[in-house]
BAFI-3210 file (N, C-alpha, C; in Angstrom, 3 decimals, decimal comma, padded with zeros to 6 digits):
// residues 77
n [1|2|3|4|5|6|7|8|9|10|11|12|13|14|15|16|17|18|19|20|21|22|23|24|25|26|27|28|29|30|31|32|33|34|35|36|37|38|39|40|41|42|43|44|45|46|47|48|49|50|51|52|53|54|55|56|57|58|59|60|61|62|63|64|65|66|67|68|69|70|71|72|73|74|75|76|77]
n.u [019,616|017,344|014,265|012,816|010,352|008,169|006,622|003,460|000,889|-002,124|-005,642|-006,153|-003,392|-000,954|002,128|004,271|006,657|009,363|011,097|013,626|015,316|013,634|011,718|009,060|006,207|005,560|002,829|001,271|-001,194|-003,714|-005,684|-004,632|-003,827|-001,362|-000,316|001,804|002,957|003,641|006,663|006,405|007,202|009,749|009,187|006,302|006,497|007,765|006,148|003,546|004,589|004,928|002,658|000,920|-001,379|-002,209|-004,148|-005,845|-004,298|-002,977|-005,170|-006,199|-003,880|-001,744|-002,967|-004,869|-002,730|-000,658|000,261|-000,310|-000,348|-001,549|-000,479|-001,000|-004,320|-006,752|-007,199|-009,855|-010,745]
n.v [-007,526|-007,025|-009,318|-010,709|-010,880|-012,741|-012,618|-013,568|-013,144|-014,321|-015,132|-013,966|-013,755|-011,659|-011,635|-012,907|-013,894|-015,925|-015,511|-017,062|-017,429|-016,323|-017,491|-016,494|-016,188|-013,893|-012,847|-010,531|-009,488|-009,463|-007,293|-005,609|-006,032|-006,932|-009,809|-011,764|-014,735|-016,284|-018,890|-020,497|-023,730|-024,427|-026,437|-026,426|-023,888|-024,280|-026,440|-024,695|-023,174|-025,129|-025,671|-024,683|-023,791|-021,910|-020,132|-022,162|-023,743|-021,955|-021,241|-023,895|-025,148|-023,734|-021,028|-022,533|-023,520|-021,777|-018,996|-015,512|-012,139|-009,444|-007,036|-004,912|-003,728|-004,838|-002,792|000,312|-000,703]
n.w [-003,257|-005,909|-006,347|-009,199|-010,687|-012,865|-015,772|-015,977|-018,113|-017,797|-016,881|-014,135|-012,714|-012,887|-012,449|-010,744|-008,261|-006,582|-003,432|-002,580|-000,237|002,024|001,423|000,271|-001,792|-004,248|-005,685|-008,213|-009,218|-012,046|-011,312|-009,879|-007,309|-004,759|-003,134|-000,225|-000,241|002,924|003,949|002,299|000,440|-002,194|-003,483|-003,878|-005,671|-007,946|-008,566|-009,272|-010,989|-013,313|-013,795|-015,164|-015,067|-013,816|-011,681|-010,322|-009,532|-007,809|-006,332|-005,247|-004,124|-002,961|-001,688|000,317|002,267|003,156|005,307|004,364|003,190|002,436|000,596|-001,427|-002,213|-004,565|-007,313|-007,325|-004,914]
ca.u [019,285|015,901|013,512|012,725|009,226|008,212|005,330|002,170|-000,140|-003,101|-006,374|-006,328|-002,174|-000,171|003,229|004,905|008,450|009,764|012,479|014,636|015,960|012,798|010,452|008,441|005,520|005,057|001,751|000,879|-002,669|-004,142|-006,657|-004,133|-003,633|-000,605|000,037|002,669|002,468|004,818|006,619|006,147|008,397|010,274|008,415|005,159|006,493|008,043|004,717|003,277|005,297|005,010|001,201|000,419|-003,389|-001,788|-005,174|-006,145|-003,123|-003,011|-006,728|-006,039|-002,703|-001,158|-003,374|-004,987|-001,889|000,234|-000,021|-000,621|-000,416|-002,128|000,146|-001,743|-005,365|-006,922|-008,036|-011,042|-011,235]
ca.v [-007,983|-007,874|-010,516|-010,496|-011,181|-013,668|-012,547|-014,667|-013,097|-015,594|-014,316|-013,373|-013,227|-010,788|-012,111|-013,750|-013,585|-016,704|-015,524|-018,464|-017,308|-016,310|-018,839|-015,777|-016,018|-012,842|-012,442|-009,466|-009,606|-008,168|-006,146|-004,528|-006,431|-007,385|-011,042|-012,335|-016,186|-016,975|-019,989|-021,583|-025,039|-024,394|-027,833|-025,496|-022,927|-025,254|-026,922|-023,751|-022,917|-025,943|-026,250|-024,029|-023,886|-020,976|-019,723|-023,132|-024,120|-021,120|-021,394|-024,810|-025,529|-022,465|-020,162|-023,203|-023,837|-020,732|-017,904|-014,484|-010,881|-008,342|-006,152|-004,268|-004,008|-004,162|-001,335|000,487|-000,789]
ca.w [-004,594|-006,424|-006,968|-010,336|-011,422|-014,169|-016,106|-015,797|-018,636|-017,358|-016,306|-012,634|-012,003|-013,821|-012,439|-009,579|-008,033|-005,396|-002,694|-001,957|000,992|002,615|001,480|000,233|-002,923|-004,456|-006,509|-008,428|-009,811|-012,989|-010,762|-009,251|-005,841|-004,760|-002,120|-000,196|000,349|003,774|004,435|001,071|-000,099|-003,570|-004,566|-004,345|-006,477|-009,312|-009,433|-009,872|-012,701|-014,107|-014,065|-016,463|-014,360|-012,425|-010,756|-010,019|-008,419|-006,886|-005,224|-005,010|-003,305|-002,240|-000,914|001,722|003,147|003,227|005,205|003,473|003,292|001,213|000,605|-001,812|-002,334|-005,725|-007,909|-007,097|-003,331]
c.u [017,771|015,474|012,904|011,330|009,337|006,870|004,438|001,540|-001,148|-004,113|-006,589|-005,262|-001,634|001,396|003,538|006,595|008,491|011,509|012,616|014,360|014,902|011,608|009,748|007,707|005,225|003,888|001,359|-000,435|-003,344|-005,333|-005,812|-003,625|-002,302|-000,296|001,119|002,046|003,775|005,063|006,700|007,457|008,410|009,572|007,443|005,737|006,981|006,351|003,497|003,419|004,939|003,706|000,380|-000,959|-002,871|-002,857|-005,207|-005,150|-002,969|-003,855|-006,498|-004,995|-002,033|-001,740|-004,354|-004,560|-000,801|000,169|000,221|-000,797|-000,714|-001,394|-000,664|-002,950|-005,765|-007,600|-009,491|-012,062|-010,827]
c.v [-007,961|-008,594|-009,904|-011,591|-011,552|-013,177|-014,014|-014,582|-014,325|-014,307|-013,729|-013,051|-012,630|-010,942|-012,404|-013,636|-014,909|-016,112|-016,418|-018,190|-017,398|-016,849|-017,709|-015,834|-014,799|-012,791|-010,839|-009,993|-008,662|-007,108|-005,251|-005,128|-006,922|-008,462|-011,439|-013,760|-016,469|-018,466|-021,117|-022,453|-024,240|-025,267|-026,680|-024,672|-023,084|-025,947|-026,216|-023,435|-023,755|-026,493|-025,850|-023,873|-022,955|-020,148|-020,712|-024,011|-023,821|-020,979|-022,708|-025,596|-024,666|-021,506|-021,508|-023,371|-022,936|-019,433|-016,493|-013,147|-009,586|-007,113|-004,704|-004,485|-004,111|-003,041|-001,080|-000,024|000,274]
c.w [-004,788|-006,968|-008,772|-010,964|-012,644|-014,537|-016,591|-017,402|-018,518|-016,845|-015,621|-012,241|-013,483|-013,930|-011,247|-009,655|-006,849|-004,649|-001,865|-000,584|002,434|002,689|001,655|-001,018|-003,046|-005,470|-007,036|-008,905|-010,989|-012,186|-010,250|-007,335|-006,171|-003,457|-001,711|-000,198|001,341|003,840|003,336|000,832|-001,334|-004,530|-005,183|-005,353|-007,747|-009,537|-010,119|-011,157|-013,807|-014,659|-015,064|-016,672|-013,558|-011,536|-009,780|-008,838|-007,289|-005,396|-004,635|-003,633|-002,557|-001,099|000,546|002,685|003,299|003,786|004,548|004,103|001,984|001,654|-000,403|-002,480|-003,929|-006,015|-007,826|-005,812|-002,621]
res [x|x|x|x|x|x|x|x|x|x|x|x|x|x|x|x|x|x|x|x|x|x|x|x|x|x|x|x|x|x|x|x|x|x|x|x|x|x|x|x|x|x|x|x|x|x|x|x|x|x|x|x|x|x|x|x|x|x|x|x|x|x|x|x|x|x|x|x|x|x|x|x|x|x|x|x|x]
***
């Protein structure tokens, strides 16, 4: 089954996907990068949603405590 991205339109994310199963954050980025976040709680990713500060959150709560994988770089690196 595919995850099914929610569009963001926000300054820095372009859309995001959460897989349950794998406790996986997907980030796309309007530059063009694309992030996993491993390991992540569901709380995290409802509060996300719900913050409606989705950089901030992001920089904030997520990316401190979650490890990560750049899956793809942004544009023009």
């Amino acid at each position: 089954m595919e995850m099914e991205f929610t569009e963001i339109h926000e300054e820095k994310i372009k859309s995001v996907a959460y897989d349950e199963i794998n406790h996986h954050f997907h980030v796309k980025f309007q530059d063009g990068s694309y992030v996993i976040y491993y390991e992540m709680r569901k709380e995290d990713y409802v509060g996300f949603q719900s913050s409606g500060r989705y950089s901030e959150y992001l920089e904030e709560k997520i990316i401190p405590a979650y490890p990560n994988k750049v899956i793809k770089e942004a544009s023009g690196k």
